[in-house]
C-alpha positions in Angstrom: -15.7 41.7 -20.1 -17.5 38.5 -22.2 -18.8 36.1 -19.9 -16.5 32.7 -20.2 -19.3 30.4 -21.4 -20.0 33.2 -24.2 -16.7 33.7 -24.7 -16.4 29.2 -25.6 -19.4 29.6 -27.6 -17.7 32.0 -29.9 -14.6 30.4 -30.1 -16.8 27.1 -30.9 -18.7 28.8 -33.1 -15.3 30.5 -35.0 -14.2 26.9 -34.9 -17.5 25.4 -37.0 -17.2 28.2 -39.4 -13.6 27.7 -40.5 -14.1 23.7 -40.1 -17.4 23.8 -42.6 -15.6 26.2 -45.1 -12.4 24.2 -45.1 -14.9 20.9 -46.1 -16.3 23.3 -48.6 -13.3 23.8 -50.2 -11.9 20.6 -49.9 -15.4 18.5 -51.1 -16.0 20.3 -53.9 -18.4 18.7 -56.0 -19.1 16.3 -52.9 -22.1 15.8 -52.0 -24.5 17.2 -49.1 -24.4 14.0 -46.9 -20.7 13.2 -47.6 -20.1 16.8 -46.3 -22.6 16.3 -43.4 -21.2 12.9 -42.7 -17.4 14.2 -41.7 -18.9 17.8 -39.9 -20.3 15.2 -37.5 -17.5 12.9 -37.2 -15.7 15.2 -36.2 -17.9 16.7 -33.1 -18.6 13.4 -32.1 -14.5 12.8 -31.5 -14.3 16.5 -30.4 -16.9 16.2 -28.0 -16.2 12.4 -25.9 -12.3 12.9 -26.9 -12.1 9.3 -28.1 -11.7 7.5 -31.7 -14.0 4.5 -31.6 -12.8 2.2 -33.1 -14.0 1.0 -36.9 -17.0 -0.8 -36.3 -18.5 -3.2 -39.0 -22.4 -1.8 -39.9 -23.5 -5.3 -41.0 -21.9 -6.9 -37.6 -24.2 -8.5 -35.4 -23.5 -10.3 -32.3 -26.3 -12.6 -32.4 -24.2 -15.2 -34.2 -26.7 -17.5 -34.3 -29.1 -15.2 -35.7 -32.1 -16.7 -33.6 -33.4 -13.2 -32.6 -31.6 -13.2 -28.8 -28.2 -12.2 -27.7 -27.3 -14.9 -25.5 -23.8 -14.8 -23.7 -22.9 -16.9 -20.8 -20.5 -15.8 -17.9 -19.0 -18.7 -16.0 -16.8 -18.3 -12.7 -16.5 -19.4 -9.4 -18.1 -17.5 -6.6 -15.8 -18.9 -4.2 -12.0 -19.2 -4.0 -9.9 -22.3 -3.4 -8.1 -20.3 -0.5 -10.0 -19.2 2.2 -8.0 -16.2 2.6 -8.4 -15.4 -1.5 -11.4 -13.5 -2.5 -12.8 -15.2 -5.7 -13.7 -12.8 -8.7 -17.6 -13.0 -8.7 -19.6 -12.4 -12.0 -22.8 -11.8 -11.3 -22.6 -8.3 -10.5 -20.5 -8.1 -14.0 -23.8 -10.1 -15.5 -26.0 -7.2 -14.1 -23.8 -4.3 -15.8 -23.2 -5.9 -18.7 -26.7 -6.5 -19.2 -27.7 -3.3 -17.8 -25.5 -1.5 -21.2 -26.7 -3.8 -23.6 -30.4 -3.5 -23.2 -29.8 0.6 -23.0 -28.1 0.1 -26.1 -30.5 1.5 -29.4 -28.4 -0.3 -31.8 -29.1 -3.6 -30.5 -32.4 -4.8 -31.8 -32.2 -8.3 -30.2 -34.0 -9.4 -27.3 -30.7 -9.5 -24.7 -30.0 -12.4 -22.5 -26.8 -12.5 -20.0 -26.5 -15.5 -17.7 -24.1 -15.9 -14.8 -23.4 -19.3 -13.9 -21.3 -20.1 -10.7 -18.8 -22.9 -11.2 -18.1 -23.6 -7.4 -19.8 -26.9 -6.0 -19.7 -28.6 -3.1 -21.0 -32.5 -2.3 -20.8 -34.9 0.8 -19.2 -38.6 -0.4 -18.7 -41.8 1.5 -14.9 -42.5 0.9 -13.1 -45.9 1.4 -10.0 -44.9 2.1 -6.6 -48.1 2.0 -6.9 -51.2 0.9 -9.8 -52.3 3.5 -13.4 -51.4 2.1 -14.0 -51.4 5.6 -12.4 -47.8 6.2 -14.8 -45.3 4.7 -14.9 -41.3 6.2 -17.1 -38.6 4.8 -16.1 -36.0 2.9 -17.2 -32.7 1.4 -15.5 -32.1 -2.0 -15.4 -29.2 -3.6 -15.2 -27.6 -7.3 -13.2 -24.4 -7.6 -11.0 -24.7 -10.5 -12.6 -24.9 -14.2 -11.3 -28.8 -14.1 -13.3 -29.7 -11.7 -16.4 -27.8 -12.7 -15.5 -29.5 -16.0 -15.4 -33.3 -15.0 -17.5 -32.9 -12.0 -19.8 -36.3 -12.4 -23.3 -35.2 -11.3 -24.9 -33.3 -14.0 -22.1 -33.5 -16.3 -23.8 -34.8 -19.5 -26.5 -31.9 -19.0 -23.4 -29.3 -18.0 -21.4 -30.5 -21.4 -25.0 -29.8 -23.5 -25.3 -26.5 -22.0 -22.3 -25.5 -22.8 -22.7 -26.0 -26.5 -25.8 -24.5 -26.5 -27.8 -27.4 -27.0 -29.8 -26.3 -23.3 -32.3 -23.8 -23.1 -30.3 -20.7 -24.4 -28.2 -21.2 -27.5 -25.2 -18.8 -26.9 -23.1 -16.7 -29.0 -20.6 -15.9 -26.2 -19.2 -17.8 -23.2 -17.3 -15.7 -21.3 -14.9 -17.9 -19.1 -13.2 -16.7 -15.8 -11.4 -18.3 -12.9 -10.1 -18.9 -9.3 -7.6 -15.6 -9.0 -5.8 -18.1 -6.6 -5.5 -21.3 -9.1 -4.8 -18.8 -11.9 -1.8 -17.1 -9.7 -0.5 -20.2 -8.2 -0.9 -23.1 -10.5 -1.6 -21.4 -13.8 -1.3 -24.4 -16.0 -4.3 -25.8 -14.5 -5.9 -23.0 -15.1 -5.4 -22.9 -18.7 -6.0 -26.8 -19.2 -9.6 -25.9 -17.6 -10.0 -22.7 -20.1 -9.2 -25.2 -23.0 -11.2 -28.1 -22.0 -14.4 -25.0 -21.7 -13.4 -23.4 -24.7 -13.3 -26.2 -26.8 -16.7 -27.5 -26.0 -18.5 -23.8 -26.6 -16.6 -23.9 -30.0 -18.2 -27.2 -30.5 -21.7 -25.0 -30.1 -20.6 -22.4 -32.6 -20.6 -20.0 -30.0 -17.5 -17.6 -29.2 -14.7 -18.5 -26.5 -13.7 -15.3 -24.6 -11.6 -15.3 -21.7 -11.2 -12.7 -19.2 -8.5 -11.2 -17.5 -9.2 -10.6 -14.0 -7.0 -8.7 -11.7 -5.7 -9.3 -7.6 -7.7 -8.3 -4.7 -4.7 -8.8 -3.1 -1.3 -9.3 -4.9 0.4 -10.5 -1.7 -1.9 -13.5 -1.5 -1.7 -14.3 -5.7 0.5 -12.7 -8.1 1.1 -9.3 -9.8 -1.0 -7.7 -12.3 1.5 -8.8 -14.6 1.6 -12.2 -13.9 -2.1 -12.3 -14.4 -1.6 -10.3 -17.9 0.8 -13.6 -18.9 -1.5 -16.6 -17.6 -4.3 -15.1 -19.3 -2.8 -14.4 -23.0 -0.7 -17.1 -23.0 -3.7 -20.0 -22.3 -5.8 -17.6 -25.2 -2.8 -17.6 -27.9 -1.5 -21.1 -27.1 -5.3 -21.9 -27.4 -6.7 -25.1 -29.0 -9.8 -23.5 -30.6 -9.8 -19.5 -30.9 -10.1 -17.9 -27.5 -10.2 -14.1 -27.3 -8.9 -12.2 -24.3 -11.2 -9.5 -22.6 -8.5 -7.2 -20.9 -10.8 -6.3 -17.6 -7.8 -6.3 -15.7 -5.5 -4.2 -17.6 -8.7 -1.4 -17.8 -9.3 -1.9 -13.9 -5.2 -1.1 -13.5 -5.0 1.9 -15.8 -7.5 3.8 -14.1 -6.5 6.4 -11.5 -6.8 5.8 -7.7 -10.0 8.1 -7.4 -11.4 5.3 -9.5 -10.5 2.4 -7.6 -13.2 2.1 -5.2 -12.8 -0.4 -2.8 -15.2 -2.6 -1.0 -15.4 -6.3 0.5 -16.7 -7.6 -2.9 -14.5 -8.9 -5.7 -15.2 -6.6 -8.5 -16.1 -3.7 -6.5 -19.0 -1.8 -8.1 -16.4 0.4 -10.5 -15.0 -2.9 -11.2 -17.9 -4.7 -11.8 -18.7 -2.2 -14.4 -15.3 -1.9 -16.4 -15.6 -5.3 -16.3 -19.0 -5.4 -18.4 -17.8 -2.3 -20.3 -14.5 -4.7 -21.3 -16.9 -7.2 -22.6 -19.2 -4.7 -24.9 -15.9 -2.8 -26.5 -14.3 -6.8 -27.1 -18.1 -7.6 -28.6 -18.7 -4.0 -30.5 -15.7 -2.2 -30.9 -17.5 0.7 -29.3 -17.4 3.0 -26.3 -19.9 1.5 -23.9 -20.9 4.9 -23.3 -23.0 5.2 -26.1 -25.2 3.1 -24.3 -28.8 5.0 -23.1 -26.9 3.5 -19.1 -25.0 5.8 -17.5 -23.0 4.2 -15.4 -19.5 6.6 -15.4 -18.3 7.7 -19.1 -14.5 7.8 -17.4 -14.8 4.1 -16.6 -16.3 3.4 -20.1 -13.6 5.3 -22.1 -10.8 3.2 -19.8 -12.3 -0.3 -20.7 -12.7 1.1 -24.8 -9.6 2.5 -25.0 -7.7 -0.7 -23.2 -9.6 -3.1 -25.8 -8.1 -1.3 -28.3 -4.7 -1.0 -26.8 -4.7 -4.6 -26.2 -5.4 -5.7 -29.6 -2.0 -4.9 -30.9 0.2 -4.9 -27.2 2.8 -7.3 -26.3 1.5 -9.4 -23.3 4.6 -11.6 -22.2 7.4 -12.4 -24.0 10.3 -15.7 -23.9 9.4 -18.9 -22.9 7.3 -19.9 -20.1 8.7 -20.5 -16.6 7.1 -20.0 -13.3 7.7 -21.7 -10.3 4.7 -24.3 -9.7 3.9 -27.6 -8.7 3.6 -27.9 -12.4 6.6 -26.8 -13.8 8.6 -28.4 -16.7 11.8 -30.2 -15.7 15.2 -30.3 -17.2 16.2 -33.3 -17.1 18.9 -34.0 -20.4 20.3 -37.3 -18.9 20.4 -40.6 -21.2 20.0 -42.2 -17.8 17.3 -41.2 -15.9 17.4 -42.5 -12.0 14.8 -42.5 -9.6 14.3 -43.5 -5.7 11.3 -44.3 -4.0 10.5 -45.3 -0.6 7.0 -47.4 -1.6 5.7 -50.4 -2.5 3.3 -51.5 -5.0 1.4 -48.0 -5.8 4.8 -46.3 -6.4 6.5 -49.6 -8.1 2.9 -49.7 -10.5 3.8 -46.0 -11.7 7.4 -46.9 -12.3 6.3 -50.2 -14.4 4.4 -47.0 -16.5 7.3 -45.0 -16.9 9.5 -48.1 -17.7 7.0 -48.8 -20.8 6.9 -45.0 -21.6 10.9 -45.0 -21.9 11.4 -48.5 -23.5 10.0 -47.0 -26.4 12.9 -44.0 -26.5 15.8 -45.9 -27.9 17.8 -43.0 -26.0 17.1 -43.3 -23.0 17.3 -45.8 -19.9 15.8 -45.9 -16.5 17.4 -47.0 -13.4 17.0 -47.0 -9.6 19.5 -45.0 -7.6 23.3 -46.1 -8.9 24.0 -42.4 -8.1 24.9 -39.8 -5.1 22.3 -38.0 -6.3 19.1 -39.3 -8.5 16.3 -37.1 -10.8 13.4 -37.7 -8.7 12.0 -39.5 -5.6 8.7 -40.6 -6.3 6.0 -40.9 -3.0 2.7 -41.1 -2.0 1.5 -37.4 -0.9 -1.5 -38.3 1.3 -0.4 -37.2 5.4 -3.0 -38.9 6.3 -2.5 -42.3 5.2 0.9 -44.4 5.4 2.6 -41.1 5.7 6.3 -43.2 5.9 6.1 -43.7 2.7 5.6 -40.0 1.6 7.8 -38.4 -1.3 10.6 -37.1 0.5 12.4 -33.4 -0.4 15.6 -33.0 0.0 17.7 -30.8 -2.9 20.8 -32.7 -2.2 19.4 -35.8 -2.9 16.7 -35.1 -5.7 16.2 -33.0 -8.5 12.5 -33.5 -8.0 10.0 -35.4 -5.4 7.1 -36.2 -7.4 3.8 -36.2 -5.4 1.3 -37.9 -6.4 -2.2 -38.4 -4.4 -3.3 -42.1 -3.0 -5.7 -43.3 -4.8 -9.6 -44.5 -2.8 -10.3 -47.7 -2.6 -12.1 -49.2 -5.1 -15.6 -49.9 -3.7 -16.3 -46.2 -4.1 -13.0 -44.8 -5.9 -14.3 -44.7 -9.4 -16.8 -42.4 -8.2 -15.1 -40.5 -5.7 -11.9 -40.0 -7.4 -13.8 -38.0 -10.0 -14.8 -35.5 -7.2 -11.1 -35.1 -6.2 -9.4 -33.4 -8.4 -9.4 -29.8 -6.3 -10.3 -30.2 -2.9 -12.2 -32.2 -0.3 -12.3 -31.8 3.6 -10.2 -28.8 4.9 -7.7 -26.7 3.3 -4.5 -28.1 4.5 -6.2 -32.2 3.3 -3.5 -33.2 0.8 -5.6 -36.2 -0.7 -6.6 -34.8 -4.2 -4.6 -33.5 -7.0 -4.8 -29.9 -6.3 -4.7 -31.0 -2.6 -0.7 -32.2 -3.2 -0.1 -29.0 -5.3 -1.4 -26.6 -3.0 0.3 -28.9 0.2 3.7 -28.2 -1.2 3.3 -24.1 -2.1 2.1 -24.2 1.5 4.7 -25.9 2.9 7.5 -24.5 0.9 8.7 -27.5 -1.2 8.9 -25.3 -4.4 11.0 -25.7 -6.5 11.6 -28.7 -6.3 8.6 -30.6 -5.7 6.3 -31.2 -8.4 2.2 -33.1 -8.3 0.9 -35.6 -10.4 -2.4 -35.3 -10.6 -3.3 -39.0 -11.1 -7.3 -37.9 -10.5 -7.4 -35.6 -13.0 -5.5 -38.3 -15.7 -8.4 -40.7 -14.6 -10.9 -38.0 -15.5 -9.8 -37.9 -19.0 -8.8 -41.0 -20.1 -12.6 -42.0 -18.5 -14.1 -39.0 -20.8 -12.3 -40.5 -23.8 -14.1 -43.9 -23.3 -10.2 -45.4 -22.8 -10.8 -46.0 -19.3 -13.7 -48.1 -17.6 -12.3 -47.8 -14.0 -9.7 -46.4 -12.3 -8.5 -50.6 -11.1 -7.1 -53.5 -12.0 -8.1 -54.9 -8.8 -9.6 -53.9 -5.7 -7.1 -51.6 -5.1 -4.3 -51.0 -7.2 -4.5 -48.8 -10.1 -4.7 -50.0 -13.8 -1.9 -50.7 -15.8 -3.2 -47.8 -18.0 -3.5 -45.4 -15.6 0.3 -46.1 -14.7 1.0 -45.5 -18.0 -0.4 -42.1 -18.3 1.4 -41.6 -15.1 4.5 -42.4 -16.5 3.8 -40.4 -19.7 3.2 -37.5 -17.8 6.7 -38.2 -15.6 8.3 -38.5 -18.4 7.8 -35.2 -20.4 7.4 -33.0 -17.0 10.8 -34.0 -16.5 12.3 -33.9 -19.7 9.8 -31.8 -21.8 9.9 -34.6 -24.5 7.9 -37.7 -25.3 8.5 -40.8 -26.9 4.8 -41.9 -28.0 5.3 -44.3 -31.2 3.0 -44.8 -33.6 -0.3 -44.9 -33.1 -2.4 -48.6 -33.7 -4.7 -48.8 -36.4 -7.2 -51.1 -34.7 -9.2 -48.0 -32.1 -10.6 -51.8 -30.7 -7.7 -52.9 -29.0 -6.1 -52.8 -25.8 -2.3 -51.6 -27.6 -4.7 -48.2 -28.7 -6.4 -47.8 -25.4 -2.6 -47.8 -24.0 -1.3 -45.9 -26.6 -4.4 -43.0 -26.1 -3.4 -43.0 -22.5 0.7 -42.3 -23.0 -0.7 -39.7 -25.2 -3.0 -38.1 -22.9 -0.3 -38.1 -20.3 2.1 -36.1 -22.3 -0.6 -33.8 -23.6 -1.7 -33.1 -19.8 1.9 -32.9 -18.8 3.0 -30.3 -21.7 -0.1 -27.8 -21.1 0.6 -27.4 -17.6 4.2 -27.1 -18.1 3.5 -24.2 -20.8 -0.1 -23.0 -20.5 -0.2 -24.3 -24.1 -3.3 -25.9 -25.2 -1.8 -26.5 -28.7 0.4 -29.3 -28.6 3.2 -30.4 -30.4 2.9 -33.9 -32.5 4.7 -36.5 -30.9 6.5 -39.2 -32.9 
């Protein structure tokens, strides 16, 4: 009886004969290394069981061509909710840089860089109308907004970003907060825009990865995530590629799947890095000289590949968020609020914002039920005048959160956009959003994130405070309120043309309607692109 291994090396052996006399016969007149060339094509595919996929000879991730392969990883190491586990990258950084450095055909010097976008700092805050009342607060950067306009360091944080630091990259790859990305995913993809914009500024490459759950209970599906993630890329303002981690981490068998406290385990950690290579490549990661687990590697290659020409999501975008798009078709629209000057300012911006649609009127109450009630969200200051919920009443209670008073607000307003304080503190824009997925008010409650307009408009040099006194809000800042009221109920906008004179107040007004309907439509749609508004 022949020995089984003898017995495989004949039948290998059979198999190399007839292959190499069929080439014969077939490359007649070829030459030696044509006919060399496909023998071992072929035993590479027969021997890993995978078809790389065609990979350019003369491509070469150092974009820059400045001798290093620079790509920077940015996440946060800690979640928004205390109960979410955040998806870390550093232990990614380590594997990713572990298979590129073990890599032959890489003959740049290899540089990966984790940088954790979670902050924290303690801030004096006036809080009413009295300068007088002033509480500390710890507040806190979790969502890739925040990390974006967070004030200290942010000049440094925008170079760095476009390279212009100490490392001059040729990928950024951008992740997020599972929780911010489950819950509230337009904010998610206005922060992935706002990032991938300013890399692109750099010349290095956008890509954005797909993460996956810890715990689905506590975020959203697989699917879900699969959505969020190509919908920000393709509805993209720059070119934003999407690194399909999570769809390799959900194909692999249960074996696989090792679990552990962290968020990526060590399996996931490395199909994570192994994602990023085949995105970079086009090659199996376990050509690399780092063996890690060839079964892991041939999941993320194979997904990159499959992913490329999959359909991610399909129809239009609706999930129920503090962020969702109204639908509002009324050429009335009435409102209700229980407030005084703070709420009456905002109205005053949505009253200019309508004026200018010839279509279209706005009117307090006149009706059993009205569109929205507008309120203060902030429980822990003049809580009576609240937005109120009640379906049978309201389309929609807008939320917005009370402003700081001025004698530190211009400062301190730019720290709270995500969170300051405890969880359950409702006095910052993701604060209000978060406050009414806690408490239920979906779907009909929606946030406007009044800090987060301030941020921009202040970015764009069309805002020099946040005040037209020493408390109330300016007359600007209303109007990007209004703006963004305006199209998150209706999904329309009625900007005008634009002044000619950049100088002038009407422009600085006009910029800000703008920027409220831009920040209004992307986290209605995850769509970074946005239609031009006449």
């Amino acid at each position: 009886m022949i020995p089984k291994s003898v017995h495989f090396s004949l039948k290998s052996a059979c198999y190399a004969f007839f292959l190499l006399l069929t080439v014969l016969l077939l490359c007649n007149g070829c030459s030696k290394d044509t006919i060399s060339s496909v023998i071992e094509e072929e035993e590479s595919t027969e021997e890993d069981g995978t078809t790389d996929m065609p990979a350019n000879e003369d491509f070469n991730a150092d974009i820059n061509q400045d001798g290093t392969l620079n790509i920077l990883l940015l996440g946060p190491s800690t979640s928004i909710k205390s109960d979410v586990s955040a998806f870390s990258l550093e232990s990614v950084a380590n594997e990713l840089t572990a298979i590129l450095s073990e890599d032959e055909t890489i003959n740049t010097t290899v540089n990966v860089v984790y940088e954790d976008t979670y902050k924290a700092k303690e801030l004096t805050v006036g809080l009413g109308s009295d300068a007088t009342n002033q509480y500390q607060y710890t507040h806190y950067a979790h969502s890739l907004l925040q990390y974006y306009y967070w004030p200290e360091g942010e000049t440094a944080r925008r170079s760095k970003l476009k390279g212009e630091g100490e490392n001059d990259w040729d990928y950024v790859v951008i992740a997020a907060d599972p929780y911010i990305v489950s819950k509230i995913p337009g904010f998610y993809a206005l922060g992935v825009n706002k990032i991938a914009s300013t890399v692109a500024e750099g010349n290095a490459k956008p890509l954005l990865l797909m993460l996956w759950p810890k715990d689905e209970q506590n975020t959203a599906s697989i699917t879900d995530f699969e959505e969020f993630t190509y919908r920000t890329a393709e509805g993209g303002i720059t070119n934003i590629e999407v690194i399909p981690a999570g769809l390799a981490w959900e194909g692999l068998p249960s074996e696989l799947k090792d679990t552990e406290t962290a968020h990526p385990t060590a399996n996931g950690a490395y199909v994570t890095a192994a994602s990023i290579y085949a995105q970079l490549y086009g090659q199996n990661p376990s050509g690399s000289r780092y063996t890690y687990n060839d079964a892991l590697a041939d999941q993320a290659f194979q997904t990159v590949n499959a992913a490329k020409t999959a359909t991610h999501y399909a129809g239009e975008f609706n999930y129920n968020s503090p962020f969702q798009g109204g639908n509002v078709t009324a050429s009335i629209i009435r409102y209700n609020h229980t407030g005084t000057s703070s709420e009456n300012g905002i109205i005053g911006g949505l009253s200019w914002v309508i004026a200018k649609d010839e279509d279209t009127q706005l009117e307090r109450d006149g009706a059993p039920k009205v569109h929205f009630n507008l309120g203060r969200a902030n429980t822990n200051f003049e809580a009576s005048k609240r937005y109120k919920v009640d379906a049978g009443l309201f389309d929609y209670s807008i939320g917005f959160p009370m402003q700081d008073n001025s004698s530190t607000g211009n400062t301190t307003m730019l720290y709270g956009i995500d969170k300051r304080g405890s969880e359950s503190e409702n006095g910052t824009d993701l604060g209000v959003a978060l406050y009414m997925i806690r408490e239920n008010e979906l779907p009909t409650a929606r946030a406007l994130p009044i800090r987060l307009l301030y941020a921009q408009m202040k970015g764009l040099n069309i805002a020099d405070s946040a005040y037209r006194d020493s408390w109330h809000i300016s007359r600007d800042l209303d109007r990007a309120s209004g703006a963004y009221i305006y199209t998150l109920l209706t999904g329309t906008c009625a900007l005008g043309t634009e002044p000619t004179d950049t100088s002038s107040e009407a422009w600085r007004s006009w910029s800000a309607h703008k920027l409220g309907y831009e920040t209004a439509w992307t986290l209605m749609t995850l769509e970074g692109r946005v239609p031009e508004c006449n």
